[in-house]
N, C-alpha and C positions, 0 to 999 in steps of 0.2 A: 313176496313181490320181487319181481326182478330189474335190472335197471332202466328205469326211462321207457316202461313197455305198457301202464295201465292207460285208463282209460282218461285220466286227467290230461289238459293241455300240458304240450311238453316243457311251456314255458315255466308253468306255474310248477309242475312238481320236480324242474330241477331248481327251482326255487325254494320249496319245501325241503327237499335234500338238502341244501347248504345250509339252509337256516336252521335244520336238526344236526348239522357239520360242525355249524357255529359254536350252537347250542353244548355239542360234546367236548370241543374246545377250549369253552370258559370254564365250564365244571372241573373237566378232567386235567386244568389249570392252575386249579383253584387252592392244591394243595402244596402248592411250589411257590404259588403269587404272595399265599399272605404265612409263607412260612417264619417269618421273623413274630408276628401275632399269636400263633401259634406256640413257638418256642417262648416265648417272651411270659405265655399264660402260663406255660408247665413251669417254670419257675418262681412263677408270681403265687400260685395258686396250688401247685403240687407240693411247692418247696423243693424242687429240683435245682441239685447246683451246677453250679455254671459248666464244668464239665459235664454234666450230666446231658446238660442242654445241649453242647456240642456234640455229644456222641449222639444224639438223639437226632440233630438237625443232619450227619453225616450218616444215619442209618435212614432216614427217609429219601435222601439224594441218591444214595446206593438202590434202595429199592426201585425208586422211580428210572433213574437211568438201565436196572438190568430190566424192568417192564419194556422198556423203548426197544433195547435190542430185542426181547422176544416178541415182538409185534412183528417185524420182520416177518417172522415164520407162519403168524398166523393172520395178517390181514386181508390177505388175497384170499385164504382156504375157506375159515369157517364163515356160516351168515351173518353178515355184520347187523342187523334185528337182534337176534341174539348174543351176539358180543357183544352189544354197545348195551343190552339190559343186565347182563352178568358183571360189564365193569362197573356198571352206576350202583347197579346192587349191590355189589361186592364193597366197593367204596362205602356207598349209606351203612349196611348193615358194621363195616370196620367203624365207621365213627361212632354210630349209636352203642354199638359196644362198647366204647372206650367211656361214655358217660358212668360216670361215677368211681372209676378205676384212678385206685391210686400208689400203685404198686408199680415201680420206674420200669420194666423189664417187661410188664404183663401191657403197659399204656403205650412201649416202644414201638411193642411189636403188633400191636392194633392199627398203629401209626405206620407204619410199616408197610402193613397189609391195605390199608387206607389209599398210601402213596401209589403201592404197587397198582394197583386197580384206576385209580385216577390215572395214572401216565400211559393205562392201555388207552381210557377211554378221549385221552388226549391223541395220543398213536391214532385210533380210528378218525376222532373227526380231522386232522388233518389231510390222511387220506382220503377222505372224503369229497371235501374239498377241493383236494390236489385234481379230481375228474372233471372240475368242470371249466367249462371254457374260458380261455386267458386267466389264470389260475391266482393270477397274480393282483387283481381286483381283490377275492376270496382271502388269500392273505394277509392284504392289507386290514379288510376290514374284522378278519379273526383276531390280530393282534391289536387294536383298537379294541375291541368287545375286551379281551383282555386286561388291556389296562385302566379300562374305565370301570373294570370287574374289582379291579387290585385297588383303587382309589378307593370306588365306596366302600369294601371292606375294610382296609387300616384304618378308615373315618370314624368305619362303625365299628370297628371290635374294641378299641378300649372304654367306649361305653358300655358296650356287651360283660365284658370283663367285670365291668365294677356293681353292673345290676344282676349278672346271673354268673359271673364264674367264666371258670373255661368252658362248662358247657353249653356256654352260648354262643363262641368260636366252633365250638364241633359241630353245635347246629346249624349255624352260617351257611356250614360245607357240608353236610349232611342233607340238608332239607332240595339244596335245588338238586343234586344229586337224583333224589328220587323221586322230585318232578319230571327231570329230562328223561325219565323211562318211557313217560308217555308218549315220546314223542321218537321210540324206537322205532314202532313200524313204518314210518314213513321212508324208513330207507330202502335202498334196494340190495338185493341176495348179494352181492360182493362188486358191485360196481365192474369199471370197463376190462373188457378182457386183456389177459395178461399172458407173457410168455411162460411155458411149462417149468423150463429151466431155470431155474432162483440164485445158484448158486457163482454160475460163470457171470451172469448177469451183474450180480451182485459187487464181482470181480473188479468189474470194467477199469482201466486206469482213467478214464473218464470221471465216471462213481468216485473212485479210492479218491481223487482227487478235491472232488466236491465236497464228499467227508471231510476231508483233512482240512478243507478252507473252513467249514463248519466247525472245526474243531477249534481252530486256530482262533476263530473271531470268538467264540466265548473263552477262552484262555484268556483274553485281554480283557473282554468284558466282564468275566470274574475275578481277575485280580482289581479292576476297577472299582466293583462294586464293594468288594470286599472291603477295599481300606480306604473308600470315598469320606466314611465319614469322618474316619482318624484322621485325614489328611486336613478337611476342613480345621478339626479343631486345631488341629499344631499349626494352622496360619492364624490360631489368635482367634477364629469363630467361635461364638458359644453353641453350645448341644443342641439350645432350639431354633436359631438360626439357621445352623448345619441342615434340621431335620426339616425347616420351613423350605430349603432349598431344596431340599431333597421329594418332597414332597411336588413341588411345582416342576421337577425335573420329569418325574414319572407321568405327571399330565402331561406335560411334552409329548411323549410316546401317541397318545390318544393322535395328535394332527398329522402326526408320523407314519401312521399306520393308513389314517384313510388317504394321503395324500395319493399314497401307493396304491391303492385300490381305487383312487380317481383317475391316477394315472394310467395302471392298468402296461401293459407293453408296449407303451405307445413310442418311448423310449430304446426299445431294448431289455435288456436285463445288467447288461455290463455296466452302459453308463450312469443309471440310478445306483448300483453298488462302486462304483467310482464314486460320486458327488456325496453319498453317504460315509464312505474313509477319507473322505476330506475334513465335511465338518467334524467329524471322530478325531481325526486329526488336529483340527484346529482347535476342539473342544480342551484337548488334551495339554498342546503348548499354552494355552491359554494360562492352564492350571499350574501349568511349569513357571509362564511368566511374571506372570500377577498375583497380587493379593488380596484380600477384601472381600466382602460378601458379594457386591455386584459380579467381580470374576469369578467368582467360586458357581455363583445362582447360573453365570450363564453359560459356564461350560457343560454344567447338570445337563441343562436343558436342550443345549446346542447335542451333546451325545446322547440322550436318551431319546431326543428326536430319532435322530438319526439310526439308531439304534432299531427303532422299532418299524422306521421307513427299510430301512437297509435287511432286515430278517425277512419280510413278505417279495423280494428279490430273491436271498437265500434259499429258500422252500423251493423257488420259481424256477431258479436254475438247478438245484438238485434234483426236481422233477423234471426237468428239460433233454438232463442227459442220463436219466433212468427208464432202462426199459421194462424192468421187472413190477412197476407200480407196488413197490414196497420197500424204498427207499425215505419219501415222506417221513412214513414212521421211524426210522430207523437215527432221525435227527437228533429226534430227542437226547437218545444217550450221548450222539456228539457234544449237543447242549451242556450234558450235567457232567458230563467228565472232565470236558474240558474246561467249566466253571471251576470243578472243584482243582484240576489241574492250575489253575491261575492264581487261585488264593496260594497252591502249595508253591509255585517258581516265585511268585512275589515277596515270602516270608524272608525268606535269607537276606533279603536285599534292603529291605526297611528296618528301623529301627525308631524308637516311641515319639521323634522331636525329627524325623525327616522320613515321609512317603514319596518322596521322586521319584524314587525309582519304580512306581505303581504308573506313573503316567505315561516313561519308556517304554516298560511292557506292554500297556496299551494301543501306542504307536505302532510297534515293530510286529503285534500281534495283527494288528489292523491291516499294515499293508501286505504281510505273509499273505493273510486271508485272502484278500484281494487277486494276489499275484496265482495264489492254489486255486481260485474262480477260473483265471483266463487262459491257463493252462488247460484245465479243465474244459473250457467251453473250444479254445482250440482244435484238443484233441477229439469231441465231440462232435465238429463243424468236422475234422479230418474225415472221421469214419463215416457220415453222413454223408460225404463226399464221394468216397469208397464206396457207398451202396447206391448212389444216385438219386439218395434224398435231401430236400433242402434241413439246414439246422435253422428252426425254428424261432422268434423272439431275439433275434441276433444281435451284434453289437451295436450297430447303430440302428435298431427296431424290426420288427415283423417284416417280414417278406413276406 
């Protein structure tokens, strides 16, 4: 099928397309969202030690983030029908694999393979997505499906856990995996056509730039996440407080995400990712300032809002100033590198009875990020100028 060309109403089957965009999204998600469930089983349940688990949680990051860059090369090329069944399959067939294996090296690297296949079929459906009109609707509500994906499974997997083992976490993620194959054909041969040229493209100081805000904002957001919950306990919160906080924080995300997708470009792009490094901002001094569960719950949820309001913008303006329609994909790896980039700058700096220093990173990563956006949409308003086209979604909204 090619895009947007049968015989259905056009309304309905780019309908159908986002909703199997969605659908690639949550899955090809799913191995990142409830990766702490995961690592938490291989220990509980393999007898895997703690290092073990770490090497294990930083070889599935690595795998998944070198998937993101190789999407890159092939989301425009091959048909995505069959890319999008090769990664579900490939994903299903690595987890069903890994049932019963209890050998650290032989489970990594199934894990591995699992991740690698999940972050294509993530790669894909964002592209997908990224084709359709005001893109940023689409974003919002992928990342909501998202975290409403990541809630029910933490909910469900340690009951999973204690009735079947860890293979009822592999099934979790296995099973819808290769339900959403069916729902392959509904897309079209490689969606909207794209320049020959990938590599200049790729180039743009526009792009580099965009990248780099991408990069920057999860460098903060991973050193954030990383030592949120230490930080709770060294203010004197207990474990399940921390993690009840923690917990309502991530439902935050959910109003976060459709907000954006109600909003849609009605805005702009700049000034909802302005308003979102605010509250980021304020989330943060908050945690600087105060003490107590109440501050601790509200800075959660005030950034994880924000957070997930503020990414379906990110996607919107990396698309905005890519010509190559294969940039979307290419996020991801910004995502995992620069996460795991942010646990590494933040270690030096903390020590077991003071995290502050995780909230400054936070800050200073936030507003880089922001400032690498507007340079970014600048330089892209310039050239746009230069060819005698408008820049689209602009700072203070749609033209």
């Amino acid at each position: 099928m090619t895009a947007y060309d049968d015989s259905r109403p056009l309304a309905a089957q780019r309908a159908l397309i986002v909703a199997a965009g969605l659908a690639l999204v949550v899955v090809g998600g799913s191995m990142f969202n409830i990766l702490p469930l995961l690592t938490a089983g291989a220990a509980d349940k393999l007898d895997f030690s703690a290092r073990q688990v770490g090497i294990l949680s930083s070889i599935l990051t690595v795998a998944s983030g070198l998937s993101a860059l190789l999407a890159g090369l092939w989301v425009r090329t091959l048909s995505w029908p069959r890319a999008a069944a090769l990664a579900l399959g490939g994903m299903c067939v690595s987890l069903l694999s890994a049932l019963g294996v209890h050998d650290y090296w032989a489970f990594a690297v199934l894990q591995a393979a699992a991740a690698f296949f999940s972050s294509a079929a993530f790669s894909l459906g964002m592209t997908i997505i990224s084709d359709g009109h005001e893109s940023a609707r689409s974003f919002g509500a992928a990342i909501s499906a998202q975290a409403a994906y990541q809630i029910a499974a933490l909910w469900a997997g340690p009951l999973l856990l204690r009735l079947s083992g860890l293979a009822g976490v592999l099934l979790l993620l296995a099973i819808p995996a290769g339900l959403v194959i069916v729902l392959t054909p509904l897309l079209p041969a490689r969606g909207r056509p794209t320049p020959r040229v990938i590599r200049a493209g790729l180039m743009r100081p526009a792009l580099l730039l965009a990248f780099i805000g991408f990069a920057l904002f999860f460098v903060g957001a991973g050193a954030y996440w990383t030592y949120i919950e230490l930080l709770g306990q060294a203010q004197g919160l207990s474990a399940s407080l921390v993690a009840d906080c923690l917990a309502l924080s991530v439902a935050a995300g959910i109003p976060g995400g459709l907000l954006a997708s109600a909003q849609g470009n009605r805005f702009g792009i700049l000034w909802p990712l302005g308003f979102a490094t605010v509250l980021m901002l304020t989330a943060a001094l908050l945690l600087d300032a105060a003490t107590g569960v109440w501050a601790f719950g509200a800075a959660g949820v005030l950034y994880y809002f924000a957070w997930c309001y503020s990414l379906a913008y990110q996607f919107t303006l990396v698309n905005s100033v890519d010509a190559t329609g294969r940039a979307v994909a290419l996020t991801g790896a910004c995502a995992f590198f620069g996460s795991a980039g942010g646990a590494a700058v933040a270690a030096p700096f903390v020590s077991p009875h003071d995290y502050r220093a995780v909230v400054w990173i936070a800050v200073i990563a936030a507003c880089l990020s922001l400032l690498a956006y507007l340079f970014a949409w600048l330089l892209h308003a310039r050239e746009a100028r230069t060819r005698g086209e408008s820049a689209e979604g602009s700072l203070g909204g749609p033209r």
